[in-house]
C-alpha positions as CSV (number, residue, x, y, z in Angstrom):
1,X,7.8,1.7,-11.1
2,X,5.3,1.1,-8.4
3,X,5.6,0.8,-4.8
4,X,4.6,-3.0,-4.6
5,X,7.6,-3.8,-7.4
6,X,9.7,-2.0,-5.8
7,X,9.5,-3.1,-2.3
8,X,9.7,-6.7,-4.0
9,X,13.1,-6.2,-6.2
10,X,14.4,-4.8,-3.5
11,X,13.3,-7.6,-1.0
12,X,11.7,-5.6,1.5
13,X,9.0,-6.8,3.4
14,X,6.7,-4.4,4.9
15,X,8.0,-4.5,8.2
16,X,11.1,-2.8,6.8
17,X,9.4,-1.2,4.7
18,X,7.5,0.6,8.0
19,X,10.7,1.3,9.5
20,X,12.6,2.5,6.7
21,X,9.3,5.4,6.3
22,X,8.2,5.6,9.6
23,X,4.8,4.1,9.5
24,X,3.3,1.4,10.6
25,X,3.5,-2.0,9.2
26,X,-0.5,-2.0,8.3
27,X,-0.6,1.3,6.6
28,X,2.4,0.2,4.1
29,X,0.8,-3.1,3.8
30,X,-2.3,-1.0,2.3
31,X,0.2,1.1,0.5
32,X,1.5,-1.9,-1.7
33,X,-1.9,-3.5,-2.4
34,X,-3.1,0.1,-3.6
35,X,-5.6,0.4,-0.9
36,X,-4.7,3.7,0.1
37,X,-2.9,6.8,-1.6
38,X,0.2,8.3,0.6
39,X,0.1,12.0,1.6
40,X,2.5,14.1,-0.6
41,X,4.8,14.2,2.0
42,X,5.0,10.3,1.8
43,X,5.0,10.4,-1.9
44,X,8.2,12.7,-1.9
45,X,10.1,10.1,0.6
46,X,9.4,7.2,-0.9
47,X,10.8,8.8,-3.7
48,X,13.8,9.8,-2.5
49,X,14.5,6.4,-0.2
50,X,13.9,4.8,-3.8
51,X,16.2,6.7,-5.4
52,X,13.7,7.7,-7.9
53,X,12.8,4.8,-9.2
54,X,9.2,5.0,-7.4
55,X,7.8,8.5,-9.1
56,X,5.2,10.5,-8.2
57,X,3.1,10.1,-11.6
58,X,2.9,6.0,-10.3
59,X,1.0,6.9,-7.8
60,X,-1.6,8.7,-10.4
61,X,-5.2,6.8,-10.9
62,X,-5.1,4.7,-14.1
63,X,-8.6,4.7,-16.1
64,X,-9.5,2.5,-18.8
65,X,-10.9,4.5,-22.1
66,X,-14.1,3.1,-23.6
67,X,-13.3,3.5,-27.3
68,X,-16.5,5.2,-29.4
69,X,-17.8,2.8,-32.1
């Protein structure tokens, strides 16, 4: 599950959401719109605070495959 669904079923607004991670309210706010990457170390908590249900492999790039005609 990403971040951004996350913080929504769990209703928490990024205000929270900086508290809860120790950040500030503009870096999570980048966070859920996919603007920015976190560091490992940010990966691992927001892991953890999530219970796993935010794993590290959602925070992976996706690309689209052009398919060879």
């Amino acid at each position: 599950m990403t971040f951004a669904k996350w913080l929504e079923l769990s209703s928490i607004d990024d205000a929270r959401a900086a508290k809860l991670f120790a950040r500030d309210r503009a870096h999570i706010s980048k966070l859920r719109r996919g603007k920015v990457t976190p560091s490992y170390e940010l990966m691992l908590l927001i892991r953890d605070k999530s219970d796993g249900a935010v794993t590290l492999d959602s925070w992976a790039p996706t690309r689209k495959l052009a398919r060879a005609s």
